[in-house]
Every structure is written in C-alpha cells, then in structure tokens.
C-alpha positions in Angstrom: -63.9 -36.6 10.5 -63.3 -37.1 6.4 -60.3 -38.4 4.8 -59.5 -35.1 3.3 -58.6 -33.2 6.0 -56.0 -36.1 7.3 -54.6 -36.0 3.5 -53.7 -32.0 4.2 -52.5 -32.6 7.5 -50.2 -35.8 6.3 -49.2 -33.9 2.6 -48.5 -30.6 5.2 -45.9 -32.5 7.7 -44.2 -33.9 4.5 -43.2 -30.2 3.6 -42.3 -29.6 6.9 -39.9 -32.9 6.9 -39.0 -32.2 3.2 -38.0 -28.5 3.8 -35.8 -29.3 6.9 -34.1 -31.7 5.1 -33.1 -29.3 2.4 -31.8 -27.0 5.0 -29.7 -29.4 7.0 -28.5 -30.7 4.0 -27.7 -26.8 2.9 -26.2 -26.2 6.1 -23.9 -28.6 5.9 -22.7 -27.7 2.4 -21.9 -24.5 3.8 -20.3 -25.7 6.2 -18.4 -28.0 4.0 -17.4 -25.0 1.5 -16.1 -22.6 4.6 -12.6 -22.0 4.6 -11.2 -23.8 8.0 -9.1 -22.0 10.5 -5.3 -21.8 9.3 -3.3 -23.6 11.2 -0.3 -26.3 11.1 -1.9 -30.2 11.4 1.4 -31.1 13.4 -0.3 -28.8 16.2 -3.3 -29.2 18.2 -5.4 -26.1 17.1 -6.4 -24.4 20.6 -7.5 -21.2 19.2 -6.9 -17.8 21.2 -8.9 -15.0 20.8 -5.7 -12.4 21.3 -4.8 -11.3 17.9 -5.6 -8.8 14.8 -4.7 -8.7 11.7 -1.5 -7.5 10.4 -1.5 -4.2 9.7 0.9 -2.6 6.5 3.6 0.3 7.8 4.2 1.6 4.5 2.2 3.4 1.6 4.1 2.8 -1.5 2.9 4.8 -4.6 3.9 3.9 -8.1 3.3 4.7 -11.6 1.8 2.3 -13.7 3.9 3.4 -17.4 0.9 2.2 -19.4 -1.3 4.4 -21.7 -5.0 3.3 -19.7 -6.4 1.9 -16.8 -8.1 -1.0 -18.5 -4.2 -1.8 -19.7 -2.8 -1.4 -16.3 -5.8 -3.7 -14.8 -4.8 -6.6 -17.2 -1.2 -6.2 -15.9 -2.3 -6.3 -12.5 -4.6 -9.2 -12.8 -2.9 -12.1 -15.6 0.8 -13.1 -15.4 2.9 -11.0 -17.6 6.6 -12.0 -19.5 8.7 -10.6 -16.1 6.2 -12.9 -13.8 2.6 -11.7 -12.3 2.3 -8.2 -10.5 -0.3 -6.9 -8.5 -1.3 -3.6 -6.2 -3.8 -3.7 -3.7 -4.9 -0.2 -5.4 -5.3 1.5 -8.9 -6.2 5.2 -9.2 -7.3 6.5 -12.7 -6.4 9.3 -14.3 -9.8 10.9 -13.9 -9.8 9.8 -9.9 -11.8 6.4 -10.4 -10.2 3.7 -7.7 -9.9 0.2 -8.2 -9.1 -2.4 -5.6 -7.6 -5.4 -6.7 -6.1 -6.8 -3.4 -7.4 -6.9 0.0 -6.0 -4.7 2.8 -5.1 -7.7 4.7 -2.7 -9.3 2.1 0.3 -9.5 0.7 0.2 -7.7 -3.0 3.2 -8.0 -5.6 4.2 -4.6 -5.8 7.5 -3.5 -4.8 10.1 -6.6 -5.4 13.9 -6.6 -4.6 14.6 -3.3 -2.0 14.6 -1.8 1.5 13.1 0.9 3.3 14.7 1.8 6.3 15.6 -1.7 8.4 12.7 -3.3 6.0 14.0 -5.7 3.6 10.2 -7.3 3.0 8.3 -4.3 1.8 5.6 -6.4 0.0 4.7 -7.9 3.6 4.6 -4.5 5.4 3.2 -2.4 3.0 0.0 -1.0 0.6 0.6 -0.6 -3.1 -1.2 2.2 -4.8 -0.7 2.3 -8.8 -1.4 5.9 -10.4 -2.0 5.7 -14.1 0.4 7.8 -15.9 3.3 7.4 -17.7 5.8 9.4 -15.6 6.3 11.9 -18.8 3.2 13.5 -17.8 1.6 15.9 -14.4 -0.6 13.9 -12.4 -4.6 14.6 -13.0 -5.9 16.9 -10.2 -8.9 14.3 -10.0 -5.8 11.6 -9.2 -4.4 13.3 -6.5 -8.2 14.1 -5.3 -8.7 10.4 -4.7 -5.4 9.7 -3.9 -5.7 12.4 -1.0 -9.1 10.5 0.1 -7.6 7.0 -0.2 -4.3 7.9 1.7 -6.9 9.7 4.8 -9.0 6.4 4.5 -5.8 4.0 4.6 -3.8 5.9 7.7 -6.9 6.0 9.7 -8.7 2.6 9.3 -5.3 0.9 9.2 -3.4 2.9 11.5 -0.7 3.6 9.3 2.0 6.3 10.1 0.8 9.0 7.8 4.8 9.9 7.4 5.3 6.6 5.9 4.3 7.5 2.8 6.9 6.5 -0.2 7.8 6.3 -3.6 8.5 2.9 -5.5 12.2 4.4 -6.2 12.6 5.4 -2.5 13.2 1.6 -1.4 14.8 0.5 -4.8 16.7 3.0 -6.2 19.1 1.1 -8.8 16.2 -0.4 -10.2 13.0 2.2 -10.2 11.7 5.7 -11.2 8.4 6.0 -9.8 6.4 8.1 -9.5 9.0 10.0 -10.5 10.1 14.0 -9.9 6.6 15.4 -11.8 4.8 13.9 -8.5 3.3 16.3 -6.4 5.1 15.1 -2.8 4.5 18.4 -1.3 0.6 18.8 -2.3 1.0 15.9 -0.1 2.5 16.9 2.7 0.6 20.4 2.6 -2.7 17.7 3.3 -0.6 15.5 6.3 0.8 13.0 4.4 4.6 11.9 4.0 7.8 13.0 5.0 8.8 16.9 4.8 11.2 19.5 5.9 9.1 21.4 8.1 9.8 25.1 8.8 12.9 27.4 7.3 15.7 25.7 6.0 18.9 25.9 7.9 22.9 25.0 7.8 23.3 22.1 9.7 26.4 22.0 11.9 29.6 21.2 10.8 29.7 17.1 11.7 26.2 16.6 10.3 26.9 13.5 8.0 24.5 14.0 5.1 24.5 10.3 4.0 24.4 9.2 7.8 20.7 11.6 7.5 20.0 9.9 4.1 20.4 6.2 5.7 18.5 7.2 8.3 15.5 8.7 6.7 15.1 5.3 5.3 16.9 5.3 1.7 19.3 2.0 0.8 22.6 3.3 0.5 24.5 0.1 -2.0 24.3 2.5 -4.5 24.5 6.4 -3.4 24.1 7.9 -7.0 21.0 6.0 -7.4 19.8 6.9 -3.7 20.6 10.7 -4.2 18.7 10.8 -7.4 15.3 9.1 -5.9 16.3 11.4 -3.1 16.4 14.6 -5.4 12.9 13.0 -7.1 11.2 13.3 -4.1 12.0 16.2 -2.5 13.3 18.6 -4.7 11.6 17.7 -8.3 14.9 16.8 -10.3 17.4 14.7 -11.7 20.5 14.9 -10.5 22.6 12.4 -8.9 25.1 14.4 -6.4 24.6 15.7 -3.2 24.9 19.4 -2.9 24.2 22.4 0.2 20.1 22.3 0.1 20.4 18.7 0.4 22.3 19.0 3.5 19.4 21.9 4.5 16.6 19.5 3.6 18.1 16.6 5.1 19.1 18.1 8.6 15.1 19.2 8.5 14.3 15.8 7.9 16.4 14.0 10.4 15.4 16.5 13.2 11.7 15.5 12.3 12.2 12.4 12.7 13.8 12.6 16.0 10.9 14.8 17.4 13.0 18.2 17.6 10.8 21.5 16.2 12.0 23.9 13.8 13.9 27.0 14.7 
C-alpha cells in the first residue's frame, strides 16, 4: 500500500475531528447566548409544565396626533420629552400595520386610568395606534385592517370581542382618543365592541344611569369627563351632561352585559 493513500485517509479524519470541534464549540455558544428560564435564584427552579402565557382582556385603540406614520414610529420607538411610549400596533392611514411590541408583553400605551375593576391596563391589554390626528375621518383602508387585526387578535388571543375600547374610555380627565369622528358602530356592525343592541327603550324609573355608566366600565372621579368620553363613543359628540338617550343607550348596554335580549 503507498503513502498517499494513508496521507488522504489521516488529512480526512482531521476534517472530521476539526469540523466536530467547530460544532461543539458552536453549540455551546448557543447555548451560552440562550436566554435562561426566568426564575427567582432564592428558589430551586423545578419547572412545571402547567402554564400559558398571559393573555391581554382589553383592545385599546388610540390615535396617534402626528401628521405620518414614519413620525408616529419614532415616537413609538426612542424616548420622547414626557418619557418613552410604545403600542404593540400601528395602523397607517392607507391600512399598512406595523408591530412594534410582541403580543405577549407589556407595551406603554395607556398610563394613569381604569377600566372597569382594572387599574393596570397596560398589563391586561393590546394597544393599537391609528394614524390620524383626531380632526380628520378615519381612512376606509384603516378601518379595513383595523377590522382584520381586531378578528386576528380576539381569535388567536382569546380576547372578549366586547372588550374593545377607546384610550379616553379608561382615562377620561386626561385623553380624547380616538375621539367622536371614530367609527364605533362600523365596528360593532362587524362583532366588535360594546353596543346597544335592538330598539331603544325607557328604562324603568329606578334605573341609575351613572350606576349603568360604572358598570359598563367608565371611571367615575370625574363624571363630566366620563359622560363626554361616554358621548364620544357612542353617540359621536361632545357634550358633557347626561340626558334621556343616554339613559336609552345605557339601559341597552347594561342589559347586554347582563345577558338579557332585547325587547
């Protein structure tokens, strides 16, 4: 047998023990760069396969009151002069959709407010930025997307489709948006959010319209503020005092809520 031969065969096995090398040594960088399991070092970590992710019970839709997506996505990405903001979703005027924030975490959207009995709303909720101003009707192609984001969200999330809000639903005193130009009942028409269903009745005489306001969810500190969100969302203007139809609407919505059909 000839030396040559013996020279491939030797030069061949020190690939072989060259390339495993590389890929242990690969391996274990990976292994060195994946994120550990989170949990607290004062623990021993036993890890349980019983759990899921937590998943958002609120859709909260704003408007962004900049002049252009590419302004709004600097805002949403770089800390600003009033600290950093962010949404998990922007939706363009002409129905492009940006996510900047994973389902599964906690976006800076909605700040100081309530909802209901939730005082966290940045921890139990999806933010979803439409870019307008507030002085202007929403694009159809907006409201397209919107539509197709909202049907995405509730289903692969599980979200109530009812708990679908505005910014100024949960804080009031401080916010406008999306304001009384945005199309809640195209909404509802496709499933989505909160409406009086059927005709609109009198209620009887003890309904407490600001009991049925409280308990459809708005924050009651400050009931001008709560009545004009109110009168935003569900009857397109800006008024601050609670009148008959209110009382009409509201006994529609509190009888929703509790399950009971229309008449």
């Amino acid at each position: 047998m000839s030396d040559l031969p013996a020279a491939e065969s030797s030069a061949a096995r020190m690939r072989r023990i060259s390339y495993r090398l590389l890929l242990s040594l690969s391996l274990a960088g990976l292994a060195a760069c994946a994120p550990m399991p989170a949990h607290n070092p004062m623990a021993r970590w036993v890890p349980s396969p019983n759990y899921d992710l937590r998943r958002p019970v609120l859709i909260v839709l704003h408007f962004t009151n900049q002049h252009s997506v590419q302004k709004s996505l600097t805002t949403l990405r770089t800390g600003n002069s009033g600290g950093p903001v962010s949404a998990h979703y922007l939706i363009g005027s002409e129905g492009d959709i940006y996510q900047l924030v994973a389902d599964e975490q906690r976006a800076w959207h909605a700040g100081p407010g309530r909802w209901g009995t939730i005082t966290d709303v940045n921890s139990a909720s999806i933010g979803i930025e439409l870019d307008n101003t507030g002085d202007e009707p929403f694009a159809p192609a907006q409201i397209s997307s919107l539509l197709r984001l909202l049907a995405d969200l509730t289903e692969r999330l599980r979200s109530p489709r009812t708990q679908i809000i505005g910014h100024e639903d949960l804080a009031p005193t401080r916010k406008n948006d999306p304001g009384p130009r945005f199309p809640w009942k195209q909404l509802a028409d496709a499933g989505f959010g909160l409406w009086p269903k059927g005709p609109l009745i009198d209620p009887p005489a003890e309904f407490d319209p600001w009991m049925a306001l409280g308990l459809v969810g708005y924050p009651l500190d400050n009931r001008s503020a709560a009545v004009r969100a109110f009168h935003h969302h569900f009857r397109g203007m800006d008024t601050d005092t609670l009148d008959a139809e209110d009382s009409r609407v509201l006994y529609a919505l509190t009888r929703s809520l509790s399950g009971v059909a229309s008449p």
